[in-house]
C-alpha positions in Angstrom: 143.7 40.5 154.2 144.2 38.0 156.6 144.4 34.1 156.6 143.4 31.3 158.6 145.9 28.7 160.7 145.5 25.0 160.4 145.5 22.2 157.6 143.4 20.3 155.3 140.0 19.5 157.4 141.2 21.3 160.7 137.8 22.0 162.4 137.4 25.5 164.2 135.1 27.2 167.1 132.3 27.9 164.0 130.2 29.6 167.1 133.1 32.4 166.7 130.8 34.9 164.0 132.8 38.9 163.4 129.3 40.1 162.2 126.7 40.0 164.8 124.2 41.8 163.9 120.8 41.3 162.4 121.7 40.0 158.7 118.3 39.4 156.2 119.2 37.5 153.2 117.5 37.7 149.8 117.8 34.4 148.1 117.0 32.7 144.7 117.6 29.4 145.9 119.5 27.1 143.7 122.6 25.0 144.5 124.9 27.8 145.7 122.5 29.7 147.7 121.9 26.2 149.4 125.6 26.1 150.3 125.7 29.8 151.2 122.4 29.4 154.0 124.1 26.2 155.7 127.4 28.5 156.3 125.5 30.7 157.7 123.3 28.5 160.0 126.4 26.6 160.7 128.4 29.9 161.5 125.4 30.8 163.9 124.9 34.3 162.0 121.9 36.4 163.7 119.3 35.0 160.4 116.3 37.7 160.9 114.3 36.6 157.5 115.4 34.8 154.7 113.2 36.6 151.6 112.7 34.9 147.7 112.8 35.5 144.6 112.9 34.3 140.8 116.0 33.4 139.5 118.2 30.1 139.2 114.5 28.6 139.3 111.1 30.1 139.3 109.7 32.0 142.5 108.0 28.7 143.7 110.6 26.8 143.6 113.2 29.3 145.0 110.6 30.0 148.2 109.9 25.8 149.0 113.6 25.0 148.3 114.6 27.7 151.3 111.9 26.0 153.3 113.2 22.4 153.1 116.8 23.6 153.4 116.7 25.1 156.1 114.4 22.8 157.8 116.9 19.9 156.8 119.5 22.5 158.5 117.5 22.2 162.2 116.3 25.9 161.1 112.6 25.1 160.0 111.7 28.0 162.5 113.3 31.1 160.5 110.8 32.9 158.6 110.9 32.7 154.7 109.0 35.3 152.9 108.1 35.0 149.1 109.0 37.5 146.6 109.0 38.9 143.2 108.3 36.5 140.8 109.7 38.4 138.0 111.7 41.1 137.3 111.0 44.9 137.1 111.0 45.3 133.3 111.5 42.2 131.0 110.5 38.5 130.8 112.4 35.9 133.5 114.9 33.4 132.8 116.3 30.5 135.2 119.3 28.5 135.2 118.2 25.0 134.7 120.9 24.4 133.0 123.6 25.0 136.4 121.1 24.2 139.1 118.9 21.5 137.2 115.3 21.5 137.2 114.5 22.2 140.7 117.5 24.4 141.4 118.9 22.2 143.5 120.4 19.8 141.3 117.8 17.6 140.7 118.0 16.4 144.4 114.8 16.3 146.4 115.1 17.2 149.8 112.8 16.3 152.7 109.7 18.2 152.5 109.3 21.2 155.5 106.1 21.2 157.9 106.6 24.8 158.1 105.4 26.8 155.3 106.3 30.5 154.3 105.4 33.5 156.4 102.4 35.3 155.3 104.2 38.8 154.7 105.5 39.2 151.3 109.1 39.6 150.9 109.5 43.5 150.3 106.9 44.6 153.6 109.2 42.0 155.3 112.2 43.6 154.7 110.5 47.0 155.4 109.6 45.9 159.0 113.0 44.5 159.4 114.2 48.0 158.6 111.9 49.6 160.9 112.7 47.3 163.9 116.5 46.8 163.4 117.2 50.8 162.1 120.3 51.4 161.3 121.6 48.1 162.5 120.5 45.4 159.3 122.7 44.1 156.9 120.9 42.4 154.1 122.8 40.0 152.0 121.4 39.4 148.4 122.6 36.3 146.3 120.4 36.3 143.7 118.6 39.3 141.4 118.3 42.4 143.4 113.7 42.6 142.5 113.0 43.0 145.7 114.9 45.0 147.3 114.8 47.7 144.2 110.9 47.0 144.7 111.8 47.7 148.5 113.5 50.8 147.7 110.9 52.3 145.3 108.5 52.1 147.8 110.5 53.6 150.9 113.2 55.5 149.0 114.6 56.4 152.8 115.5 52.6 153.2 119.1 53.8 152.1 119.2 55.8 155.5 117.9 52.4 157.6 119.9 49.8 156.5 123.5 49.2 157.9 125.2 47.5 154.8 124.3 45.6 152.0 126.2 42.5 150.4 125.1 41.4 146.7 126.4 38.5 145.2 126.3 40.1 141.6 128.4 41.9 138.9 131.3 41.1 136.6 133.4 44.1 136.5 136.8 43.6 135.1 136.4 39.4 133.8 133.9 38.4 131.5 130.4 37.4 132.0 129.4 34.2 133.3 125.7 34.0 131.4 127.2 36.4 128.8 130.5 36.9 127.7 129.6 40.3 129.4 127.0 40.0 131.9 126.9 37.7 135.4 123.2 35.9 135.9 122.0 38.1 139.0 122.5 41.2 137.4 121.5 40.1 134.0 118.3 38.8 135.2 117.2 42.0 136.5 119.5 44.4 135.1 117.0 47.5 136.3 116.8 46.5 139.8 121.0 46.2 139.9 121.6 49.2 138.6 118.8 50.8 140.9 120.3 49.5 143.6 123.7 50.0 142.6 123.0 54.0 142.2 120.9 53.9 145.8 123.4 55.7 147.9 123.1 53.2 150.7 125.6 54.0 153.3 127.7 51.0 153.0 127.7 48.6 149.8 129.8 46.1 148.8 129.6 43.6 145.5 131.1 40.5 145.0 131.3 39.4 141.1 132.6 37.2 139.8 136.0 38.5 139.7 136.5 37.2 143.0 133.7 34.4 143.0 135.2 32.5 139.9 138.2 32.3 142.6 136.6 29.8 145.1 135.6 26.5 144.1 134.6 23.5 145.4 136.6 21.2 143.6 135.6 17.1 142.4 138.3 15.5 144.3 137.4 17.7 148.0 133.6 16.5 146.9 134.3 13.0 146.3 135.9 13.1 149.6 132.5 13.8 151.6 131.4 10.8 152.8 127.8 9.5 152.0 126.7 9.8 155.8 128.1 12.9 158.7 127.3 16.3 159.3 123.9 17.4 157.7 125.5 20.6 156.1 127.7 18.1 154.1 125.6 15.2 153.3 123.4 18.1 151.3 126.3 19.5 149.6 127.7 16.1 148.6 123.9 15.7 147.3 123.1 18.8 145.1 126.6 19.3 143.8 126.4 15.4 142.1 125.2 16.8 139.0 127.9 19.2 138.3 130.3 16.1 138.4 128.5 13.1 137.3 126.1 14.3 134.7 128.0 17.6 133.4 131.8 16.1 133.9 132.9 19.0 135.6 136.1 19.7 138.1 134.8 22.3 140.3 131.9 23.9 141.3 132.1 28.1 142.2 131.1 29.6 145.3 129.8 32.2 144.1 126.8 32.6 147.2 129.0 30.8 150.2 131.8 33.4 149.2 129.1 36.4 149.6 128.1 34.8 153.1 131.4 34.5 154.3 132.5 37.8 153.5 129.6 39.3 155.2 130.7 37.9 158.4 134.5 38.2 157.5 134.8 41.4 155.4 138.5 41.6 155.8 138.3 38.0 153.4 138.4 40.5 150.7 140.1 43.4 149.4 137.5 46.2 147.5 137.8 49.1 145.4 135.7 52.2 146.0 133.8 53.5 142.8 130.4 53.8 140.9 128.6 51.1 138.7 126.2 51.2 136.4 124.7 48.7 134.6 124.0 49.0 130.6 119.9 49.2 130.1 120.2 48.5 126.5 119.8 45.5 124.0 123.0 45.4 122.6 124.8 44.0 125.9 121.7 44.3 128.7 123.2 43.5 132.0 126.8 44.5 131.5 128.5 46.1 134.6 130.6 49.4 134.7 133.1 50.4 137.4 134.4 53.8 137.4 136.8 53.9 140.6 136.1 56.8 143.2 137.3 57.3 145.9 134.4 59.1 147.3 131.9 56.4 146.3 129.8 54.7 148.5 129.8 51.5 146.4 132.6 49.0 146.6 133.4 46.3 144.7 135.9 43.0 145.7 138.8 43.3 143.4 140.5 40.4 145.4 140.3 37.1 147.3 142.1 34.9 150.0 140.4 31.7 147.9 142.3 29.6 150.1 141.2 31.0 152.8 138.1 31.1 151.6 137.5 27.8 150.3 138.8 26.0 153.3 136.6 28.4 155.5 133.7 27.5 153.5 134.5 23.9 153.6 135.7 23.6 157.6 131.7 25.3 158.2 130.0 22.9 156.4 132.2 19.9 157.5 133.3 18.9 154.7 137.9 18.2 154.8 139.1 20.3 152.2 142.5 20.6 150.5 144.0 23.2 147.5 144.0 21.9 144.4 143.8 24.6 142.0 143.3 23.5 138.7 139.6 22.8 139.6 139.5 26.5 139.1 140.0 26.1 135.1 136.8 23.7 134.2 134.0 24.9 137.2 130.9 26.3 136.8 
């Protein structure tokens, strides 16, 4: 596990991307998956689709807050297909009270003139499969609906798709919606475990074991300035409510930490294994890691946060600097 030269706000070559290939991302678009698709615009990753779906904020909201982002990010032109609007087998829930009532803190960004693409999300990540075989990586940061909707339907996706990044899980730290359970996987706790138990030739899970690691901390956003780069005039935006209205000293990053590790896999160390997510109503979305070293499924048992963070930050152009103790009161 490597890390990165220079100091506090040291710009790199952000054209410089390790994974080239076709990458679809399945979002639920609140503050973090905001973050997560201006890294990778800014990092120039090969953005097929982005696809939709309930979560931090109802399936409407999720699909016209990818539109406007990325049209605010000069990338009104990649194709956003709505999704599941629900999950597989019980009633939705959002996170109004992280991303506020829009998801995206309560900020309203420039409407798009582009609207969604008429294919739904799952024939879109069909296709994709079928015209990128064996060469897509699809990166979800939000409940895993669609693609377990995805896989239902063409059970031989496994065989198709090159890797899979999920943004999900909480497997040896407590919950962050529960004291057991993370929000994707809790929201959909079917799909994950579906998913999870797929066999996909490649899968790899960042919880929040390593995502409660990276933060974007009060005194790095009070730093941004009101006017600059785009990516960091938006972040500055959204993330206002975590520190004005709610008094907090960090904000995770949970989704830019699963983008950047799909372009930088050696940012994290994983653990090969099995995980299955408990079905029941006792503790519905809880995740269990047995390790393997057979498995196909891996999980991120540790971080370079430093790394990490100042990677995160240096894409977006925002200066960033360590200060740890924004990792004790974030959310």
């Amino acid at each position: 596990m490597g890390t990165d030269g220079g100091g506090a706000g040291c710009q790199r070559d952000w054209k410089r991307v390790t994974m080239s290939g076709p990458l679809l991302v399945d979002v639920d678009t609140g503050i973090d998956d905001a973050l997560a698709l201006a890294l990778l615009v800014q990092r120039n990753a090969n953005l097929v689709a982005v696809t939709t779906v309930a979560g931090n904020t109802p399936i409407d909201g999720a699909t016209e807050n990818t539109l406007r982002v990325l049209a605010l990010l000069g990338q009104p032109d990649i194709p956003v297909h709505r999704g599941a609007s629900r999950p597989l087998a019980i009633p939705n829930r959002v996170a109004a009270d992280v991303h506020g009532d829009n998801g995206l803190g309560n900020i309203e960004l420039p409407v798009s003139e582009q609207g969604e693409a008429p294919k739904p999300a799952i024939q879109a990540m069909l296709d994709l499969a079928d015209t990128h075989d064996g060469e897509l990586t699809i990166l979800t940061l939000g409940p895993l609906t669609n693609l377990a909707i995805a896989l239902s339907l063409r059970p031989k996706l496994v065989e198709q798709v090159k890797r899979v990044v999920v943004m999900g899980g909480a497997y040896r730290v407590p919950g962050n919606t529960k004291p057991y359970a993370e929000f994707n996987v809790l929201v959909d706790p079917h799909a994950a475990n579906q998913v999870f138990n797929a066999g996909w030739k490649e899968l790899l899970a960042l919880g929040l074991d390593v995502t409660h690691q990276t933060v974007l901390s009060r005194k790095v956003w009070q730093q941004i300035p009101a006017s600059g780069p785009t990516a960091a005039v938006m972040a500055k935006r959204i993330v206002t409510r975590t520190f004005e209205e709610r008094g907090l000293s960090g904000f995770y990053l949970h989704d830019p930490l699963a983008a950047l590790a799909t372009l930088e896999p050696d940012l994290v160390r994983t653990e090969r294994g099995t995980v299955d997510v408990i079905l029941n109503d006792i503790e519905p979305g809880r995740t269990t890691f047995t390790p393997d070293a057979s498995g196909k499924m891996r999980i991120a048992t540790r971080v370079d946060a430093e790394r990490a963070e100042q990677s995160i930050c240096d894409a977006l152009g925002i200066d960033w600097e360590p200060v740890a103790a924004a990792r004790t009161d974030a959310e």
